[in-house]
N, CA, C, O and CB atoms as a CASP TS submission, in Angstrom:
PFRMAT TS
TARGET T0000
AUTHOR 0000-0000-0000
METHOD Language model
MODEL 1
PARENT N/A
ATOM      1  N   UNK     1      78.598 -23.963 -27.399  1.00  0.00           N
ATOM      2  CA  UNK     1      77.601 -24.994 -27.229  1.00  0.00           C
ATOM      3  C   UNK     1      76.591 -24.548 -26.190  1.00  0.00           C
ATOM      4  O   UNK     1      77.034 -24.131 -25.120  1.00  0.00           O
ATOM      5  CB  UNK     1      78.248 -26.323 -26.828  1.00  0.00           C
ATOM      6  N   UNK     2      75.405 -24.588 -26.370  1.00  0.00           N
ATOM      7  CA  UNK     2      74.476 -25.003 -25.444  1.00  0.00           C
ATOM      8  C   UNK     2      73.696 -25.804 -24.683  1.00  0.00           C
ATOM      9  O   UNK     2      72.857 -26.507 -25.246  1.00  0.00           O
ATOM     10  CB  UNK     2      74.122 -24.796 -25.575  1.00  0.00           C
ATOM     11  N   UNK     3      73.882 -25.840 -22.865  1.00  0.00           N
ATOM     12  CA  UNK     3      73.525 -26.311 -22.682  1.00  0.00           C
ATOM     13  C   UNK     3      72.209 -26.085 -22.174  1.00  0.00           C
ATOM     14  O   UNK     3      72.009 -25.009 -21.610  1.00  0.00           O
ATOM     15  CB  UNK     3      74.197 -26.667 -22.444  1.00  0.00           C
ATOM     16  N   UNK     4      70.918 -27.225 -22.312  1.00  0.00           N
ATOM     17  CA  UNK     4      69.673 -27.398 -21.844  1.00  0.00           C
ATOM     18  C   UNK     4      69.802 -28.060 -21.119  1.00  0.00           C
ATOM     19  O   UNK     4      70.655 -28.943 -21.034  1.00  0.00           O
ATOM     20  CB  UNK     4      68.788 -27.700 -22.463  1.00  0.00           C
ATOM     21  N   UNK     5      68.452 -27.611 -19.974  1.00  0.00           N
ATOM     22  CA  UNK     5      68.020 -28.380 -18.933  1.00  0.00           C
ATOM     23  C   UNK     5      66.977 -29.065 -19.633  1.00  0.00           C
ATOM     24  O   UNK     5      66.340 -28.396 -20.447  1.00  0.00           O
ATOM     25  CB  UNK     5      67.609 -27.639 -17.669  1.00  0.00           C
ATOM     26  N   UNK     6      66.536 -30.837 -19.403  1.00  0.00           N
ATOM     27  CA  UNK     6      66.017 -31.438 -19.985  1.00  0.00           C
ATOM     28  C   UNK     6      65.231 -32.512 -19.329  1.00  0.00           C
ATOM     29  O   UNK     6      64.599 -33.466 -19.784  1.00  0.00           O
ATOM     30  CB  UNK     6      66.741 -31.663 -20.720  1.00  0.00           C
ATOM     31  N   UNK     7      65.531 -31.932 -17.714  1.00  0.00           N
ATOM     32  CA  UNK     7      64.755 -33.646 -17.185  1.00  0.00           C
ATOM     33  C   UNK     7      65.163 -33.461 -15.838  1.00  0.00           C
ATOM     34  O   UNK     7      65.782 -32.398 -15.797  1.00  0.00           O
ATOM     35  CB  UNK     7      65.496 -35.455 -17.937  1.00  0.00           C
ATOM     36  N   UNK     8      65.114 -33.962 -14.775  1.00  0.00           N
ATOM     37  CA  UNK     8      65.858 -34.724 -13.556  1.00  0.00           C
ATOM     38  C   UNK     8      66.250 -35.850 -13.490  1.00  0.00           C
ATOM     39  O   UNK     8      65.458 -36.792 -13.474  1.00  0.00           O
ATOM     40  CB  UNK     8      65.297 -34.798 -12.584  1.00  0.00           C
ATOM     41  N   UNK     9      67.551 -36.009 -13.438  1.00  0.00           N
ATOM     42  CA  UNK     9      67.834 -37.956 -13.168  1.00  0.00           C
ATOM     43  C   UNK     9      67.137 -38.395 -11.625  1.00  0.00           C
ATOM     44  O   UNK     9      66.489 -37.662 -10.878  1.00  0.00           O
ATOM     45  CB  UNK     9      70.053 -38.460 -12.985  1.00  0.00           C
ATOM     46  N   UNK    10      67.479 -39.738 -11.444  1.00  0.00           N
ATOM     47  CA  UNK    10      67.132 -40.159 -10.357  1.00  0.00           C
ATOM     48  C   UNK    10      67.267 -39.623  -9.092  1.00  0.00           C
ATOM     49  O   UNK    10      66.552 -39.960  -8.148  1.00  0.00           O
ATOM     50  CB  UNK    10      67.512 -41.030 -10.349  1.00  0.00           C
ATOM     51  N   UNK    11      68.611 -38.377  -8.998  1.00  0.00           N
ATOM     52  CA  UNK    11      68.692 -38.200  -7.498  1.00  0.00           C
ATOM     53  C   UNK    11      68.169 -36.889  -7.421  1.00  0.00           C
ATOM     54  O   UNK    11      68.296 -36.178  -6.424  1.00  0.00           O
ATOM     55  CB  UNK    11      70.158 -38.348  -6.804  1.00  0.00           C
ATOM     56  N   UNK    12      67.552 -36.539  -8.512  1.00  0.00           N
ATOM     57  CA  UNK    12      66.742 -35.073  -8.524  1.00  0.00           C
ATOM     58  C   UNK    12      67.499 -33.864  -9.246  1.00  0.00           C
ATOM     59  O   UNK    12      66.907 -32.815  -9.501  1.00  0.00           O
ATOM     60  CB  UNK    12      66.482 -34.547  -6.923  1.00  0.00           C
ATOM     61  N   UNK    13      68.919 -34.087  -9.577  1.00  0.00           N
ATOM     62  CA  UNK    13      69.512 -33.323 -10.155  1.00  0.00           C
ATOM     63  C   UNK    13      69.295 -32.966 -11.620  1.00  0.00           C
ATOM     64  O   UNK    13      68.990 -34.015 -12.187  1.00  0.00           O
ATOM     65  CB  UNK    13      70.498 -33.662  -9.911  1.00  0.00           C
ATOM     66  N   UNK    14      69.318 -31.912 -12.522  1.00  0.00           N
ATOM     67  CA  UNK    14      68.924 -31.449 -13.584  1.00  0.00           C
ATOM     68  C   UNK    14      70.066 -32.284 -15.083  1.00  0.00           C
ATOM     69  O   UNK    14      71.225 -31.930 -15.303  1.00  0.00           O
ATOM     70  CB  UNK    14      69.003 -29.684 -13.260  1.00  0.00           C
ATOM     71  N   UNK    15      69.471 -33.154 -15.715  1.00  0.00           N
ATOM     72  CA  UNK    15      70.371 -33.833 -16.971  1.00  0.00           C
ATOM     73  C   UNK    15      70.550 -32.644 -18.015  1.00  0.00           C
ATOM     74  O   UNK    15      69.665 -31.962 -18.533  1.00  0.00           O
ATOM     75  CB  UNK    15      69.501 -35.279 -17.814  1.00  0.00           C
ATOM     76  N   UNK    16      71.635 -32.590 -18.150  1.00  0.00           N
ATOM     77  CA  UNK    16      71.950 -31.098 -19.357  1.00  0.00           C
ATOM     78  C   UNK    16      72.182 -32.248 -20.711  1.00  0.00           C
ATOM     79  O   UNK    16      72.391 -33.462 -20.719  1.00  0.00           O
ATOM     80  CB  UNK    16      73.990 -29.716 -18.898  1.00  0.00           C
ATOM     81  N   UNK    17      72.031 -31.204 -21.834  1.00  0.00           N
ATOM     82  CA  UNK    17      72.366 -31.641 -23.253  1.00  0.00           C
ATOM     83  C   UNK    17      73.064 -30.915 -23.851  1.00  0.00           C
ATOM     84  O   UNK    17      72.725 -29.813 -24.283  1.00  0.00           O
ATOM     85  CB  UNK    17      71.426 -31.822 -24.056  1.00  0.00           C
ATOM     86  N   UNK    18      74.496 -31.595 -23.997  1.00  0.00           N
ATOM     87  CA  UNK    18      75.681 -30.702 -24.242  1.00  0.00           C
ATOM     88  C   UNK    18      76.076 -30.963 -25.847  1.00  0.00           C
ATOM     89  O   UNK    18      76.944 -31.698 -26.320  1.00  0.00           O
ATOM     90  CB  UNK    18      77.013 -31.105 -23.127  1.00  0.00           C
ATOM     91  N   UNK    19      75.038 -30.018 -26.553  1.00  0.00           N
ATOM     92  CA  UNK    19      75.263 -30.105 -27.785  1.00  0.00           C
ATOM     93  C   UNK    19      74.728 -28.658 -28.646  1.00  0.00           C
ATOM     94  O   UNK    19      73.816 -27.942 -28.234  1.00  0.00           O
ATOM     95  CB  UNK    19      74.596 -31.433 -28.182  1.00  0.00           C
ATOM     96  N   UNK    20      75.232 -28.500 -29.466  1.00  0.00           N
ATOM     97  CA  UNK    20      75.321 -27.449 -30.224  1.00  0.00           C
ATOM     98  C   UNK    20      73.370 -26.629 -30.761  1.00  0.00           C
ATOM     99  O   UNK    20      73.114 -26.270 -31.911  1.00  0.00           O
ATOM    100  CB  UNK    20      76.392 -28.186 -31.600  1.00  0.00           C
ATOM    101  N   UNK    21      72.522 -26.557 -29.769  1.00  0.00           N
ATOM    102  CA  UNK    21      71.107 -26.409 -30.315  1.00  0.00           C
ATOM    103  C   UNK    21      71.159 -25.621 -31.747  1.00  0.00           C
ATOM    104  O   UNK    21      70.802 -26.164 -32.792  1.00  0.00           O
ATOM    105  CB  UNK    21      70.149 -25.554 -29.197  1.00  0.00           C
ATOM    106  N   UNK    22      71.590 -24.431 -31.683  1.00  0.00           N
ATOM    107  CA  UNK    22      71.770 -23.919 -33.126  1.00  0.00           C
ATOM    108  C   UNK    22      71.686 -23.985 -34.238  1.00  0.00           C
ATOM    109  O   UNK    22      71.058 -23.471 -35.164  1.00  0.00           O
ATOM    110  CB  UNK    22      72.305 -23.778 -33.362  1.00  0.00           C
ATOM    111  N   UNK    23      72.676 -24.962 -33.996  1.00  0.00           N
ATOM    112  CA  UNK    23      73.370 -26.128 -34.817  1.00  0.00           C
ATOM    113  C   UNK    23      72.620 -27.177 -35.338  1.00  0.00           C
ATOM    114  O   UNK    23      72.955 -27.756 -36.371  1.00  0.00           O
ATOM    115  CB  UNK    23      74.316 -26.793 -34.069  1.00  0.00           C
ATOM    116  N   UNK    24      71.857 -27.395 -34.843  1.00  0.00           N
ATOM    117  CA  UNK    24      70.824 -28.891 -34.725  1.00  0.00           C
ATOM    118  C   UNK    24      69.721 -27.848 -35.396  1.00  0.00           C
ATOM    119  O   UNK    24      69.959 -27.608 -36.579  1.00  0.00           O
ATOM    120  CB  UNK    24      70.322 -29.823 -32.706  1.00  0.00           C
ATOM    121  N   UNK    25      69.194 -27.551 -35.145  1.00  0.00           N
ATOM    122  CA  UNK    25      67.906 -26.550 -35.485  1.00  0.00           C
ATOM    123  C   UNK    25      68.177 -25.484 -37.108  1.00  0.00           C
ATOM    124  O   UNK    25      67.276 -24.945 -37.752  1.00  0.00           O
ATOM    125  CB  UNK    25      67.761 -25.286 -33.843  1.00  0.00           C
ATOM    126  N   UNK    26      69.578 -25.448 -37.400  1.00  0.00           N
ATOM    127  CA  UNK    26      69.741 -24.496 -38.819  1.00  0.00           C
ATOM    128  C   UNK    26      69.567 -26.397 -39.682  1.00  0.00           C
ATOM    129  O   UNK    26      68.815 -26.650 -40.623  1.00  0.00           O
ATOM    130  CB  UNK    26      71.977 -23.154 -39.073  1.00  0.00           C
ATOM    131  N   UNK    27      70.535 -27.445 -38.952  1.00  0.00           N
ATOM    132  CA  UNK    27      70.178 -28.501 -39.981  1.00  0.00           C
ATOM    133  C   UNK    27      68.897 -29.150 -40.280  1.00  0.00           C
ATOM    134  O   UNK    27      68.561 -29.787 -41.278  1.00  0.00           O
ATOM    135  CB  UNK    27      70.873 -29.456 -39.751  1.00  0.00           C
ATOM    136  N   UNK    28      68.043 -28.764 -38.871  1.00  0.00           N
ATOM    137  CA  UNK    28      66.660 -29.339 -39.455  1.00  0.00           C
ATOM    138  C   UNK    28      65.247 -28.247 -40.132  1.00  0.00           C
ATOM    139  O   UNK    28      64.149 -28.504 -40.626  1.00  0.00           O
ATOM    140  CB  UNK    28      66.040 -30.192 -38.066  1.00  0.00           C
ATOM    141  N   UNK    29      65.802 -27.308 -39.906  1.00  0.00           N
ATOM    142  CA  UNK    29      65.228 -25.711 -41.022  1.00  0.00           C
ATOM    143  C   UNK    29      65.853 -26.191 -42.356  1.00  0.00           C
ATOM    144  O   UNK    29      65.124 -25.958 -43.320  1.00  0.00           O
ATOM    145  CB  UNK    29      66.117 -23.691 -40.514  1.00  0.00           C
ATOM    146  N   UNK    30      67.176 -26.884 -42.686  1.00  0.00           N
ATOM    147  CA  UNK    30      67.613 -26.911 -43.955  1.00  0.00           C
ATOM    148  C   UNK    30      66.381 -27.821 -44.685  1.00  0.00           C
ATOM    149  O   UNK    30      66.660 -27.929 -45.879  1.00  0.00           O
ATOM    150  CB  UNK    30      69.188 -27.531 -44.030  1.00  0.00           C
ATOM    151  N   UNK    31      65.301 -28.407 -44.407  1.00  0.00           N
ATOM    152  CA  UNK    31      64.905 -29.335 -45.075  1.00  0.00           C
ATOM    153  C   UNK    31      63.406 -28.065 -45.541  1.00  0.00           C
ATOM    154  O   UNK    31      62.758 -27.344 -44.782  1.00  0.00           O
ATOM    155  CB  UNK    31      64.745 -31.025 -44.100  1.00  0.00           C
ATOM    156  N   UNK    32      63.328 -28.195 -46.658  1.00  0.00           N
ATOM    157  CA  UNK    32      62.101 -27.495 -46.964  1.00  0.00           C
ATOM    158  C   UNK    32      60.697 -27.622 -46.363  1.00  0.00           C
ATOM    159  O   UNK    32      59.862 -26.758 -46.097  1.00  0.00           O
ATOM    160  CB  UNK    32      61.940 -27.709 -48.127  1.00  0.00           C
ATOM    161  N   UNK    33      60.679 -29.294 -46.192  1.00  0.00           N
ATOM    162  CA  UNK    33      58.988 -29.310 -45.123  1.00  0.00           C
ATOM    163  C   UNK    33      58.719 -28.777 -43.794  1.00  0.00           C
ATOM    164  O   UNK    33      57.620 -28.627 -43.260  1.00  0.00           O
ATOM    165  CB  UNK    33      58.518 -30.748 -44.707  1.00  0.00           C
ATOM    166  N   UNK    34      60.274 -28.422 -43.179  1.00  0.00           N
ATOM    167  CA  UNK    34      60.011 -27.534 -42.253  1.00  0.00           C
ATOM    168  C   UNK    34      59.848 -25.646 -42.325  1.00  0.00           C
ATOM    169  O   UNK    34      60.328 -24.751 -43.021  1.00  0.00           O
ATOM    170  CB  UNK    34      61.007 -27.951 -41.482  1.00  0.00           C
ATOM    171  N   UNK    35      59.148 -25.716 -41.484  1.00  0.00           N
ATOM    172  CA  UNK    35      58.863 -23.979 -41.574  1.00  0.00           C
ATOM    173  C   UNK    35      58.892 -23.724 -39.965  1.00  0.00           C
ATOM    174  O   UNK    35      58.665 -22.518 -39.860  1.00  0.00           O
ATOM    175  CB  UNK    35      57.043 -23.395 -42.423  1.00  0.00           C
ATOM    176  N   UNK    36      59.017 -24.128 -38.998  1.00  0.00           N
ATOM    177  CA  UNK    36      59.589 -24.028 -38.120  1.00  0.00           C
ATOM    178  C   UNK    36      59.687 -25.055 -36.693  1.00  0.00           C
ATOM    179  O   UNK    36      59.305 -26.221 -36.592  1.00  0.00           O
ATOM    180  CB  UNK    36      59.253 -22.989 -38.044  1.00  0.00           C
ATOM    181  N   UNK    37      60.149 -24.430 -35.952  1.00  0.00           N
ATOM    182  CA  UNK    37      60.726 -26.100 -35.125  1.00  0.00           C
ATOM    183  C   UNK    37      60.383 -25.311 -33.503  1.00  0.00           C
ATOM    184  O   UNK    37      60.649 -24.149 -33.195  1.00  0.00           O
ATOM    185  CB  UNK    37      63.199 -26.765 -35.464  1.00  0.00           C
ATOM    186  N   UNK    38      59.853 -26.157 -32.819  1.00  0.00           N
ATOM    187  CA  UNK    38      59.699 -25.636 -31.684  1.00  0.00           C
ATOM    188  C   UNK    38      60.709 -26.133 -30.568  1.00  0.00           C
ATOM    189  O   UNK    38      61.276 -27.223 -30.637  1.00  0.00           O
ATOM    190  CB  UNK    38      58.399 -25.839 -31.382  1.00  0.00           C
ATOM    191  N   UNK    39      60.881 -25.218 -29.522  1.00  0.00           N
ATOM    192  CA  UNK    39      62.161 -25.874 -28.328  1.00  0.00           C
ATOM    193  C   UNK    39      62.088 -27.602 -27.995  1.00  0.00           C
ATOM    194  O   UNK    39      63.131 -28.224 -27.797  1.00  0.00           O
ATOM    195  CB  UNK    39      61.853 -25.014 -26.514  1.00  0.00           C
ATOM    196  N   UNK    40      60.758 -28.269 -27.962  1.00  0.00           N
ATOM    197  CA  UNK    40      61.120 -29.341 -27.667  1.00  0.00           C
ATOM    198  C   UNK    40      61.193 -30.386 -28.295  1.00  0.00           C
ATOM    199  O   UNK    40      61.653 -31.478 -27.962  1.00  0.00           O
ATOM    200  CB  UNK    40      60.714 -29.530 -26.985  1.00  0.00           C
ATOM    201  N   UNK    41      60.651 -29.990 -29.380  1.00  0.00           N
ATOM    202  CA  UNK    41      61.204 -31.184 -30.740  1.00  0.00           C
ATOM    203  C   UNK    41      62.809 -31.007 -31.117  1.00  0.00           C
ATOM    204  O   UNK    41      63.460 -31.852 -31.732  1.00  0.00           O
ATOM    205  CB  UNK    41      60.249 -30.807 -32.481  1.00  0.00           C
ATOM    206  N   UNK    42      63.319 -29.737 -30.625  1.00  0.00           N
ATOM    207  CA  UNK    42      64.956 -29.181 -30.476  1.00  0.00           C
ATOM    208  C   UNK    42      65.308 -30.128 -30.055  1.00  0.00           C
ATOM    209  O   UNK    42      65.645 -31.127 -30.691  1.00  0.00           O
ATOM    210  CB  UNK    42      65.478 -27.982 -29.602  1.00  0.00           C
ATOM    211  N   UNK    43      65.286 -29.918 -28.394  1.00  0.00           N
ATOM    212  CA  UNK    43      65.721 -30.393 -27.629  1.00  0.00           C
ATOM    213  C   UNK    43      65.696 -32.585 -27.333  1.00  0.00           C
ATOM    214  O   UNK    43      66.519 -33.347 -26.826  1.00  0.00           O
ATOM    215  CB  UNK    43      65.086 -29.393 -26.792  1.00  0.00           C
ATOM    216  N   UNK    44      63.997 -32.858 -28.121  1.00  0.00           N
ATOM    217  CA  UNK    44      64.329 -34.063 -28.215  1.00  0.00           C
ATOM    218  C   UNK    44      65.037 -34.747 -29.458  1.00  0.00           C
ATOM    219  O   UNK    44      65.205 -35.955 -29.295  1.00  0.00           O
ATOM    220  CB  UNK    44      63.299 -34.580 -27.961  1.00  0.00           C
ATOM    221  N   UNK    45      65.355 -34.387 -30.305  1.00  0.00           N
ATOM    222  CA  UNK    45      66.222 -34.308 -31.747  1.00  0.00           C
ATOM    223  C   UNK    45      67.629 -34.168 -30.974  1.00  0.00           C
ATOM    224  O   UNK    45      68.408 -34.948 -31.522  1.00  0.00           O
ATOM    225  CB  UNK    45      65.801 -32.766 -32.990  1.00  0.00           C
ATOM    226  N   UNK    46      68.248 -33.501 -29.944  1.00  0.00           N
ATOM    227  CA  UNK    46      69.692 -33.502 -29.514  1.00  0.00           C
ATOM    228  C   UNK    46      69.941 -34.734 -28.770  1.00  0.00           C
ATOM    229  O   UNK    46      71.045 -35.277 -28.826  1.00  0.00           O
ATOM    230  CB  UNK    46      70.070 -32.273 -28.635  1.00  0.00           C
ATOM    231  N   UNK    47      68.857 -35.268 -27.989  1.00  0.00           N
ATOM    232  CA  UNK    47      68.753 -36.437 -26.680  1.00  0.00           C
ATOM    233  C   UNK    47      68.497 -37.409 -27.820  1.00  0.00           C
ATOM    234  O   UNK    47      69.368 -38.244 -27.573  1.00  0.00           O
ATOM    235  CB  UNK    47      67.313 -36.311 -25.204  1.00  0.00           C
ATOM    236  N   UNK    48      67.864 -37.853 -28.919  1.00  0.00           N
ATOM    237  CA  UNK    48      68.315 -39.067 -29.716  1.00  0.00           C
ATOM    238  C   UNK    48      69.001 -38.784 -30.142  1.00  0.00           C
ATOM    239  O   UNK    48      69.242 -39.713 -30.913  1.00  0.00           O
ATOM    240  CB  UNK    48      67.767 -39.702 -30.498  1.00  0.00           C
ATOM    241  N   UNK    49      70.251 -37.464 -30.434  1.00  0.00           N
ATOM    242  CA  UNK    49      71.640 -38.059 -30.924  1.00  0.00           C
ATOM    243  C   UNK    49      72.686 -38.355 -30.066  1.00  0.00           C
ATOM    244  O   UNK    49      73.778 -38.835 -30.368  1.00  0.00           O
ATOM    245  CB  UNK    49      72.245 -37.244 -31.788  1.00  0.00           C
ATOM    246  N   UNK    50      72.173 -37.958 -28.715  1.00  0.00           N
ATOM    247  CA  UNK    50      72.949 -38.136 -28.006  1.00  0.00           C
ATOM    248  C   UNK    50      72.828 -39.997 -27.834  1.00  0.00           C
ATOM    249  O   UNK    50      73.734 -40.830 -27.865  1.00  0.00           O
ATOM    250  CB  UNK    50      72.704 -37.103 -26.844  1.00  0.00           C
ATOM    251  N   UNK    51      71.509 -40.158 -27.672  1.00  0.00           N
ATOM    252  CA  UNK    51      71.095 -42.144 -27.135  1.00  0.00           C
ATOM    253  C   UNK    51      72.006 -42.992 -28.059  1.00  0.00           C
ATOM    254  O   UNK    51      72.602 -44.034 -27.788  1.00  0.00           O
ATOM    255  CB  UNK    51      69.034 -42.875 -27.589  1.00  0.00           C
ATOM    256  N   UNK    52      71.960 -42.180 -29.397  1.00  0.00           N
ATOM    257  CA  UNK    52      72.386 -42.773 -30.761  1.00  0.00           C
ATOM    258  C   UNK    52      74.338 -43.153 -30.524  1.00  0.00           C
ATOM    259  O   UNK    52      75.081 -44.113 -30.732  1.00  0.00           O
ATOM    260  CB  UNK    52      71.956 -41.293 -32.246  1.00  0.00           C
ATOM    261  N   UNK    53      74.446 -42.011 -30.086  1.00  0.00           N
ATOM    262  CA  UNK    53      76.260 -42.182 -29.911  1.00  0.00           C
ATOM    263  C   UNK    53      76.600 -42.868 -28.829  1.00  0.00           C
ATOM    264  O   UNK    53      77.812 -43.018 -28.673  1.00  0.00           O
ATOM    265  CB  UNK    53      77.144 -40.800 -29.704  1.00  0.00           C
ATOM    266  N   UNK    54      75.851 -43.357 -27.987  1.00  0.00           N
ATOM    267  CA  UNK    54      75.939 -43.899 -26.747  1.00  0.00           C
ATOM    268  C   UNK    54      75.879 -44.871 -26.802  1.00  0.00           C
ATOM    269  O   UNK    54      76.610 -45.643 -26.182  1.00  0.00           O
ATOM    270  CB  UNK    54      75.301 -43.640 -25.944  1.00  0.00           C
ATOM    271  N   UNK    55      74.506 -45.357 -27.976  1.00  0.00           N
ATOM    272  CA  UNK    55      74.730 -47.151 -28.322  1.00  0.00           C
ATOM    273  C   UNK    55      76.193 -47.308 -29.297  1.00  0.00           C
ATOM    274  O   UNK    55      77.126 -47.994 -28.879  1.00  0.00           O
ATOM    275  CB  UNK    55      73.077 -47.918 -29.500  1.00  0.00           C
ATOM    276  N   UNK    56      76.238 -46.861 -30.130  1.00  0.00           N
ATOM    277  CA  UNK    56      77.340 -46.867 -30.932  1.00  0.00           C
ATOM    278  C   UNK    56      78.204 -47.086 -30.306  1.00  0.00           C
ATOM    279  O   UNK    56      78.859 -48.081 -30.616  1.00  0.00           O
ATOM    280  CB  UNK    56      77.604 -45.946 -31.587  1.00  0.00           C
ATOM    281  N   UNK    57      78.671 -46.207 -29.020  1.00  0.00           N
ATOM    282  CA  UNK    57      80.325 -46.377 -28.360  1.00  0.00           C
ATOM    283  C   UNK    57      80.362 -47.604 -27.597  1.00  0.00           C
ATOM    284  O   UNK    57      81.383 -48.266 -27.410  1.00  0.00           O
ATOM    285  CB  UNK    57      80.848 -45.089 -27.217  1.00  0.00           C
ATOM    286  N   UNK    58      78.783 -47.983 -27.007  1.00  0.00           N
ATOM    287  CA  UNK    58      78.985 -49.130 -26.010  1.00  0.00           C
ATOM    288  C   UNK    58      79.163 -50.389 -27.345  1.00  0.00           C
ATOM    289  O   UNK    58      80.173 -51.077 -27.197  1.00  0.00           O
ATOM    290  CB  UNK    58      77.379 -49.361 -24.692  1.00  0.00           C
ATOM    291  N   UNK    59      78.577 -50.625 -28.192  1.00  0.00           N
ATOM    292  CA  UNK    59      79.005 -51.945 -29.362  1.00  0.00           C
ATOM    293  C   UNK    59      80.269 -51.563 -30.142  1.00  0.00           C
ATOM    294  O   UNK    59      80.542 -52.304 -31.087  1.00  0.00           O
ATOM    295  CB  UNK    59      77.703 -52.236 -30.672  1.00  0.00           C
ATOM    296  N   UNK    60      80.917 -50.740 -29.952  1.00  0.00           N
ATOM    297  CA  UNK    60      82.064 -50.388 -30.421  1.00  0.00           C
ATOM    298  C   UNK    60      83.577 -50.790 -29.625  1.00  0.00           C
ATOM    299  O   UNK    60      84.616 -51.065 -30.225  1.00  0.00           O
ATOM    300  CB  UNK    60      81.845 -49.025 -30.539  1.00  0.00           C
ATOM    301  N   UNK    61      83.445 -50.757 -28.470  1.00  0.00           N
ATOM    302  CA  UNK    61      84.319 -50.672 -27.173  1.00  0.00           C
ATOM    303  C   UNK    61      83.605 -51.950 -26.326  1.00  0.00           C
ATOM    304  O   UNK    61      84.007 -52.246 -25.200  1.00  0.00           O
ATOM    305  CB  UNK    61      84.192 -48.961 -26.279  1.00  0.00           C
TER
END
């Protein structure tokens, strides 16, 4: 997995995104209208799946 640096939280420290970029980036090349993907449409495509599983677990639990 890779992680990105993606931001500073509040106390100045660096928020990582602990998810597979690779991974994320061969599934959104799989779609034909893409022809290529740049680092930060990457990187914001991993941070809404991350927001996404986060609402999910909090209405879940």
């Amino acid at each position: 997995m890779a992680d990105v640096a993606v931001g500073k939280d509040k106390c100045g420290e660096q928020r990582l995104v602990s998810l597979p970029l690779s991974r994320i980036r061969v599934i959104m090349k799989s779609s034909p209208e893409v022809s290529s993907i740049n680092q930060e449409a990457l990187v914001l495509t991993a941070k809404a799946t991350l927001y996404v599983f986060k609402i999910y677990y909090q209405r879940r639990f």
